[in-house]
DSSP file (Angstrom, degrees, kcal/mol; ACC not computed):
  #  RESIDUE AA STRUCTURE BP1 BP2  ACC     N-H-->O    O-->H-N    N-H-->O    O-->H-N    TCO  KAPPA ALPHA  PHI   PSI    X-CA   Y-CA   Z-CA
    1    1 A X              0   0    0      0, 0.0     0, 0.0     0, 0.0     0, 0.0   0.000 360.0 360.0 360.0 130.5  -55.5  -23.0   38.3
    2    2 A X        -     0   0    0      1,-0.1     2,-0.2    89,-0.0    89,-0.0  -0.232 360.0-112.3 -75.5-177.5  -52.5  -22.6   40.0
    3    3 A X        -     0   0    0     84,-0.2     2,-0.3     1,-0.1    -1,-0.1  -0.382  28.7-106.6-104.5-178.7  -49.9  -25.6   39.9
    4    4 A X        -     0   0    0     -2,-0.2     2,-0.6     1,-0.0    -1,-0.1  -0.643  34.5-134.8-113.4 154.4  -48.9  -27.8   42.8
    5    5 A X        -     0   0    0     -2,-0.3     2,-0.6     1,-0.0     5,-0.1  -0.819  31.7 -84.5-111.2 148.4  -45.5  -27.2   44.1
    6    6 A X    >>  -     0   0    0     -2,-0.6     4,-1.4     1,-0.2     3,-1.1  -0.486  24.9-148.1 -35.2  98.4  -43.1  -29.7   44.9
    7    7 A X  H 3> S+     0   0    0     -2,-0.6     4,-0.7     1,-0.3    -1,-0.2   0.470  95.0  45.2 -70.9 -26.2  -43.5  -31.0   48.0
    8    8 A X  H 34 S+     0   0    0      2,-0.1    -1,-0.3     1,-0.1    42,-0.1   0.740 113.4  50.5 -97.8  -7.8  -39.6  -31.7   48.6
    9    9 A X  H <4 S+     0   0    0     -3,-1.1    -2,-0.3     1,-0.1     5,-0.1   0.760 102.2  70.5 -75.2 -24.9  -38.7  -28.5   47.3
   10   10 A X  H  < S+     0   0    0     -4,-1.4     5,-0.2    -5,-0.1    -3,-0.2   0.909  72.9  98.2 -55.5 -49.3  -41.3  -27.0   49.7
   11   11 A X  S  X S-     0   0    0     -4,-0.7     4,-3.1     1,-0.1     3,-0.4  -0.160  79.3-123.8 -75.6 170.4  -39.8  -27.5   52.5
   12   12 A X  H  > S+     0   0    0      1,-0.3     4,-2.0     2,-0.2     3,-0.2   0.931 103.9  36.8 -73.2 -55.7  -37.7  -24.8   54.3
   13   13 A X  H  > S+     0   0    0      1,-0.2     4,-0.7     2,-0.2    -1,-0.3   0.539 116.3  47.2 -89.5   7.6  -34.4  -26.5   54.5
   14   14 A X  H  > S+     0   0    0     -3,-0.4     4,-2.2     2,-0.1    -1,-0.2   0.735 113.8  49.3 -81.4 -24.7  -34.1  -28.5   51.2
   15   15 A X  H  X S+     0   0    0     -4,-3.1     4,-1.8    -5,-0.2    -2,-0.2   0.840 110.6  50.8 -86.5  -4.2  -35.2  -25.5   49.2
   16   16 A X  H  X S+     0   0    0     -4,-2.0     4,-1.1     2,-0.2    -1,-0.2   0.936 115.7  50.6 -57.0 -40.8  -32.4  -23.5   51.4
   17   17 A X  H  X S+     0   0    0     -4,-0.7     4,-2.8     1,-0.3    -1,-0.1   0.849 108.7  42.9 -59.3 -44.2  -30.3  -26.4   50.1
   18   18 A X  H  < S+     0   0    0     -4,-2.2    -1,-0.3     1,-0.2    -2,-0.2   0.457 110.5  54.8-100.5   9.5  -31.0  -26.4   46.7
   19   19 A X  H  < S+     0   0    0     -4,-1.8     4,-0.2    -3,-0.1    -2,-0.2   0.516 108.2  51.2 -78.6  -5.6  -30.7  -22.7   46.2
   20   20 A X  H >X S+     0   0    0     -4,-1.1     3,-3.2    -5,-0.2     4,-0.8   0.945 115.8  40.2 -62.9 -63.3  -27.3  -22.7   47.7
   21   21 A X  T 3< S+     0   0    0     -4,-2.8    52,-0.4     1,-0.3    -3,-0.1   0.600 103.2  71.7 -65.9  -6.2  -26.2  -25.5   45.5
   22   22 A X  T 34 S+     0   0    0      1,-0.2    -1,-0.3    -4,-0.1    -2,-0.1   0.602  99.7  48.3 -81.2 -26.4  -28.1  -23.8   42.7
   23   23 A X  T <4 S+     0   0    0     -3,-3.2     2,-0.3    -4,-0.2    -1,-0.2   0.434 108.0  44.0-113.2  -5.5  -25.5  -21.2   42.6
   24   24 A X  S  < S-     0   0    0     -4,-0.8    -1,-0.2     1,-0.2    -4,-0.0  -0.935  79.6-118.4-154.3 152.2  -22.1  -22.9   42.6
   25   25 A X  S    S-     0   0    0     -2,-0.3     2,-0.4     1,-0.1    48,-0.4   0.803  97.7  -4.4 -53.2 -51.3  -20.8  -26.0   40.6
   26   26 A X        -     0   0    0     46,-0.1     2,-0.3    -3,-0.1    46,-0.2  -0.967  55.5-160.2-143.3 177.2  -20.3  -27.7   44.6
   27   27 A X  E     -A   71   0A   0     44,-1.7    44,-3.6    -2,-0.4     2,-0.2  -0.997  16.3-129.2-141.3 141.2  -20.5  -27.4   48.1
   28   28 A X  E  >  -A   70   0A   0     -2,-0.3     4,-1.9    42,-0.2    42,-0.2  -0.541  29.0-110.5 -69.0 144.7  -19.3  -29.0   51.0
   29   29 A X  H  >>S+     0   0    0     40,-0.7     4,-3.4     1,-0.2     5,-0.6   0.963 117.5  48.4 -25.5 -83.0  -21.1  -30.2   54.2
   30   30 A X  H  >5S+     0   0    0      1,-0.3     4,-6.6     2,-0.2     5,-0.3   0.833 106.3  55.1 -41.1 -47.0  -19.8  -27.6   56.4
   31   31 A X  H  >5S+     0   0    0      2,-0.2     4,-3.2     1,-0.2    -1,-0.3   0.997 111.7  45.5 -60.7 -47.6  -20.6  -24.5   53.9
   32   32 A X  H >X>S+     0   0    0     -4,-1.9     4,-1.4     1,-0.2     3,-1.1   0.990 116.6  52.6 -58.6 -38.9  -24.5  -25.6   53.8
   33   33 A X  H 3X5S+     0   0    0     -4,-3.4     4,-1.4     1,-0.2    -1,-0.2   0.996 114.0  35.1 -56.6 -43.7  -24.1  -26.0   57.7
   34   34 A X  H 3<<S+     0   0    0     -4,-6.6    -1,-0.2    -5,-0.6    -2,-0.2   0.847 120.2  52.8 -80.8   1.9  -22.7  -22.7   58.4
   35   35 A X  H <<5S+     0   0    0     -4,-3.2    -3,-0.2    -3,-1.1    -2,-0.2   0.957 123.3  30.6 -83.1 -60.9  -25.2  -21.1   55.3
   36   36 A X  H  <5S-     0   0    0     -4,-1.4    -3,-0.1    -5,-0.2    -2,-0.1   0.900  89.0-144.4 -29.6 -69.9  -28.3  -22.7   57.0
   37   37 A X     << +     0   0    0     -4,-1.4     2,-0.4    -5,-0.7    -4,-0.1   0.664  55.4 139.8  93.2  23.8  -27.6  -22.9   60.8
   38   38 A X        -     0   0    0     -6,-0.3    -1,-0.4    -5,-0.2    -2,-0.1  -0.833  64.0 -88.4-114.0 134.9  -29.3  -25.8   60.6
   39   39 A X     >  -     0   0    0     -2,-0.4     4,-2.0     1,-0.1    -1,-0.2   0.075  28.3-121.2 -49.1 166.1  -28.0  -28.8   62.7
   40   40 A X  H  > S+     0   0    0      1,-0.2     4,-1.1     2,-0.2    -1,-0.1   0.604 116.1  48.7 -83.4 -11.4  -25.3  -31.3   61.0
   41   41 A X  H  > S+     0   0    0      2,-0.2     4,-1.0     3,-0.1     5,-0.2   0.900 110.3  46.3 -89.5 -38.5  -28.2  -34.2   61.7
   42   42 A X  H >> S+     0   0    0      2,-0.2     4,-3.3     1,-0.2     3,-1.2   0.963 110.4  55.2 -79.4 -64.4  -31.1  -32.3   60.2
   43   43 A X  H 3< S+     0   0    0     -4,-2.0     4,-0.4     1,-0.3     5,-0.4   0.918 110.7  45.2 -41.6 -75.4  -28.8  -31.3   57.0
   44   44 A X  H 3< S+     0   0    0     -4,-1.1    -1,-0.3     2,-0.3     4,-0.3   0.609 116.3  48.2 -61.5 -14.1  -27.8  -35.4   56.2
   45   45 A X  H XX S+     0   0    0     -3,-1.2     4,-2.1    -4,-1.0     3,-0.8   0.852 116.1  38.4 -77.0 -59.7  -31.4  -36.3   56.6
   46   46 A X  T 3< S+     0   0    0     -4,-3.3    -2,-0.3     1,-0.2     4,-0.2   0.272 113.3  60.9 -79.9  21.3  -32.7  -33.7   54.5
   47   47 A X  T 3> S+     0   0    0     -4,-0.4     4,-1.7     2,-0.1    -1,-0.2   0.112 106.1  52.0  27.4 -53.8  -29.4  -34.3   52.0
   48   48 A X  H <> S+     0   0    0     -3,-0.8     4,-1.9    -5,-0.4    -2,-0.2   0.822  99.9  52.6-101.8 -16.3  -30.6  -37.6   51.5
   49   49 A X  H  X S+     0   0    0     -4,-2.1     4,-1.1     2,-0.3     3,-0.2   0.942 112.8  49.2 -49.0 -56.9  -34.1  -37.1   50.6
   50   50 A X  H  >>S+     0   0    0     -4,-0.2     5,-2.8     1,-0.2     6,-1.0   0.870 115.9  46.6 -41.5 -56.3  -32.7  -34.6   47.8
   51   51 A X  H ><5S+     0   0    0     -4,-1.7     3,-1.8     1,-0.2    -2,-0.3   0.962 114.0  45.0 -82.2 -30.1  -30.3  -37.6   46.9
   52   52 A X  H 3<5S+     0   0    0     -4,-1.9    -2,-0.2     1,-0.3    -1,-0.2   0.634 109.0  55.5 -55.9 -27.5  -33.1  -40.3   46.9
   53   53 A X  H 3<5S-     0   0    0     -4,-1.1    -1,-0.3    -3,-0.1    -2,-0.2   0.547 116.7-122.3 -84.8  -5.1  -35.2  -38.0   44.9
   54   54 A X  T <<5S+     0   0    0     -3,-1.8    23,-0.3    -4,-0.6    -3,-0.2   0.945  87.9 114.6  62.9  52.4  -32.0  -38.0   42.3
   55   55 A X  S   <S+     0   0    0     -5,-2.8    19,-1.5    -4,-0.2     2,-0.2   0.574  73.2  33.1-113.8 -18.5  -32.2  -34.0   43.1
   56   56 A X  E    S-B   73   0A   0     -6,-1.0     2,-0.3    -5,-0.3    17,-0.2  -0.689  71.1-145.7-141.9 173.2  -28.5  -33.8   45.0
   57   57 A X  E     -B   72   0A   0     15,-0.6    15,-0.9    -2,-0.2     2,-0.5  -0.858  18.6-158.4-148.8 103.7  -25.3  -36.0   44.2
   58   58 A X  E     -B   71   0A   0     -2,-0.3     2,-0.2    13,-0.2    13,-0.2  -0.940  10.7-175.4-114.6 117.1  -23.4  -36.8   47.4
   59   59 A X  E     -B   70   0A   0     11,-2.4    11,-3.0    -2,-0.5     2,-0.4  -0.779   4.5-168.4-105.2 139.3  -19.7  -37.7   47.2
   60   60 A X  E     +B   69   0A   0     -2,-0.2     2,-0.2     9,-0.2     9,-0.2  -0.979  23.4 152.3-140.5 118.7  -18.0  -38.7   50.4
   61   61 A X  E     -B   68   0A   0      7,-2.1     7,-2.6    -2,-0.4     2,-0.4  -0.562  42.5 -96.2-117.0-151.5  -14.3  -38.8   49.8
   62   62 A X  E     -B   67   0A   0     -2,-0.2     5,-0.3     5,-0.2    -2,-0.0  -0.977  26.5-154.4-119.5 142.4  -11.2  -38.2   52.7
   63   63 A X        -     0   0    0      3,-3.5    -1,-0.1    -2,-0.4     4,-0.1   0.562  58.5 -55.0 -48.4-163.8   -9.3  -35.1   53.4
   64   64 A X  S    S-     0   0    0      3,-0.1     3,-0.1     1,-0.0     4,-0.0   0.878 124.6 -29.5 -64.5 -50.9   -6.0  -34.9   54.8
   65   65 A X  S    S+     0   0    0      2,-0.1     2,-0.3     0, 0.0    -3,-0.0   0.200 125.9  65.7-167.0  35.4   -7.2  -36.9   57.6
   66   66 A X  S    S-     0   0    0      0, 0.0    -3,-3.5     0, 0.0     2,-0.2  -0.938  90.1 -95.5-142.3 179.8  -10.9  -36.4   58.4
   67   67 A X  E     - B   0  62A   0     -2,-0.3     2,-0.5    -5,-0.3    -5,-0.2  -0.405  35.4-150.1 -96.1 137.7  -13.8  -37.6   55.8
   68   68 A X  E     - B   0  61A   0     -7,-2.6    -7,-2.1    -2,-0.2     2,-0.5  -0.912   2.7-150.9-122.8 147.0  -14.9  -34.7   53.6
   69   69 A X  E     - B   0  60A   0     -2,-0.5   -40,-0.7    -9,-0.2     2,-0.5  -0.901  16.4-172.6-108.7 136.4  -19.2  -34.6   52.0
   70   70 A X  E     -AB  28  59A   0    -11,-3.0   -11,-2.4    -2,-0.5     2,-0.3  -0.997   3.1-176.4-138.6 135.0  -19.3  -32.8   48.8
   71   71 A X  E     +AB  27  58A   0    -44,-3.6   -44,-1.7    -2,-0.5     2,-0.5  -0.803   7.7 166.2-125.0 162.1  -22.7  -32.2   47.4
   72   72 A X  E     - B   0  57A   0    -15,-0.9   -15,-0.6    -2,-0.3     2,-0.1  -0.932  43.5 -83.3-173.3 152.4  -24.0  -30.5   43.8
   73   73 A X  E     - B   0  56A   0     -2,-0.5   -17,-0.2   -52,-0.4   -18,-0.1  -0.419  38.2-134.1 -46.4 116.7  -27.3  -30.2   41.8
   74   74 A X        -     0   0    0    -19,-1.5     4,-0.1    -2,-0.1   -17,-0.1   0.013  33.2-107.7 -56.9-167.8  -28.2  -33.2   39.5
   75   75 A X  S  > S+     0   0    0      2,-0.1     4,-2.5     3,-0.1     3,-0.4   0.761 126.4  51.4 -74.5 -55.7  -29.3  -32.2   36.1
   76   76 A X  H  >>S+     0   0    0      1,-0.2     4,-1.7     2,-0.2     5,-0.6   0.902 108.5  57.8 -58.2 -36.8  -33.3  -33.4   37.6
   77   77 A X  H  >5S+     0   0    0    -23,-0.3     4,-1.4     1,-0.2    -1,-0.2   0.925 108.5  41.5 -68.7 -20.8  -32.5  -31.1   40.5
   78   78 A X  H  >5S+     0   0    0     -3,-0.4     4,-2.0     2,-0.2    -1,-0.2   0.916 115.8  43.8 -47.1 -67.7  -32.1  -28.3   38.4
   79   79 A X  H  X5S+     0   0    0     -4,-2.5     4,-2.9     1,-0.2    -1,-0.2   0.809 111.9  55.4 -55.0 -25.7  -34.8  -28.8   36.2
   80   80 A X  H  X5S+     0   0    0     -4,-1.7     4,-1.8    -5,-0.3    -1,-0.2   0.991 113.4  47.7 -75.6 -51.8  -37.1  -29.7   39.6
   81   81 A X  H  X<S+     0   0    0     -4,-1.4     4,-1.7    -5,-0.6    -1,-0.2   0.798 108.5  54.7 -60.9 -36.5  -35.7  -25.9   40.9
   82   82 A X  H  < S+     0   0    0     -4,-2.0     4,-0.4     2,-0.2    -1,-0.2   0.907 113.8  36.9 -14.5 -85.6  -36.5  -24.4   37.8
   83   83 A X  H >X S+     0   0    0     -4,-2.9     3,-5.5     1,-0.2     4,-2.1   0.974 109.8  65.1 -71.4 -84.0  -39.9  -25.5   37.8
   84   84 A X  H 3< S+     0   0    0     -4,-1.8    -1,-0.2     1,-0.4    -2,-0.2   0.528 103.7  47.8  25.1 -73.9  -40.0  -25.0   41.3
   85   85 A X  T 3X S+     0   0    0     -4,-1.7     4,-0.5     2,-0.2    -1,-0.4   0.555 103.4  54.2 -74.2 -10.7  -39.6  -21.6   40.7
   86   86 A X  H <> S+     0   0    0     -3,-5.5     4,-2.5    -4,-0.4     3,-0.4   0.779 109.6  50.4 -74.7 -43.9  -42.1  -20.7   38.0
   87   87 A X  H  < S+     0   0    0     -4,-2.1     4,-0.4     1,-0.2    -2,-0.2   0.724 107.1  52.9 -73.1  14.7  -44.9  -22.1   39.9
   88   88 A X  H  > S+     0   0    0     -5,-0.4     4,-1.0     2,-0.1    -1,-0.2   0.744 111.3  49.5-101.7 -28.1  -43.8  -20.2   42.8
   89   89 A X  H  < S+     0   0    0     -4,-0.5     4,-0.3    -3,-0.4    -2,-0.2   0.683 102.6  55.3 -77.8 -11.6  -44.0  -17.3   40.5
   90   90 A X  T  < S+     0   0    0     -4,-2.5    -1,-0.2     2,-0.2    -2,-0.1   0.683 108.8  51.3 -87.3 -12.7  -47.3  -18.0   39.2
   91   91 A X  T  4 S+     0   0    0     -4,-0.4    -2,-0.2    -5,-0.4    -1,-0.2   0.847 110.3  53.4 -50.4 -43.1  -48.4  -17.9   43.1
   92   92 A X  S  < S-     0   0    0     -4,-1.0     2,-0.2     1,-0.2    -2,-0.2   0.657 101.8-158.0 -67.9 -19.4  -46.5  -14.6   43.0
   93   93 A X        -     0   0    0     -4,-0.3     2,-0.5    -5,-0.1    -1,-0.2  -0.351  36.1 -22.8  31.7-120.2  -48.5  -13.4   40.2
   94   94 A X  S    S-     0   0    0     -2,-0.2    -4,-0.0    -4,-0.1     0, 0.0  -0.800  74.7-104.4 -95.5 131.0  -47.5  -10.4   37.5
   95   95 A X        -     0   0    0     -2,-0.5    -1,-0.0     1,-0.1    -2,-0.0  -0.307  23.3-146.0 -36.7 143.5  -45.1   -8.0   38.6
   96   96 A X              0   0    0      1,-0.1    -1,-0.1     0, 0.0    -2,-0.0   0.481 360.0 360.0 -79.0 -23.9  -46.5   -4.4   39.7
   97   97 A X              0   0    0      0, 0.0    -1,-0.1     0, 0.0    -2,-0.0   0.391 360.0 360.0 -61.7 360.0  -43.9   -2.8   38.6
């Protein structure tokens, strides 16, 4: 029987989110906007499902003299991406190679 996938990782722009973040320690608002394309409202909604799920860790400090968002991978978001990605592989089934 296959496994059930995450249903907040399923969708398209959280798991864009958390494979971005998946590859470096953090990221700013602006890089996931311009890696996505995805509007700057659409990104903070779906940003705060990922922090409500304890999947994303959102710091909002200041700049020089505008407000900076800094985001990274919990430990659970990791693990959640992880998993995420086996059962996606068990979709995938056996390599052909």
């Amino acid at each position: 029987m296959l496994p059930k996938l995450d249903p907040l990782l399923h969708s398209q722009l959280r798991l864009q989110i958390v494979t971005l973040l998946a590859q470096v320690e953090s990221a700013d608002f602006n890089y996931l906007l311009e890696q996505t394309k995805a509007s700057r409202g659409n990104i903070s909604v779906q940003l705060n499902k990922l922090k409500d799920a304890d999947y994303v860790q959102v710091t909002k400090s200041f700049g020089k003299s505008y407000p900076v968002t800094t985001c990274q991978l919990t430990e659970q978001g990791r693990e959640a991406f992880a998993k995420y990605v086996d059962d996606m592989m068990a979709y995938l089934g056996p390599s052909k190679n």
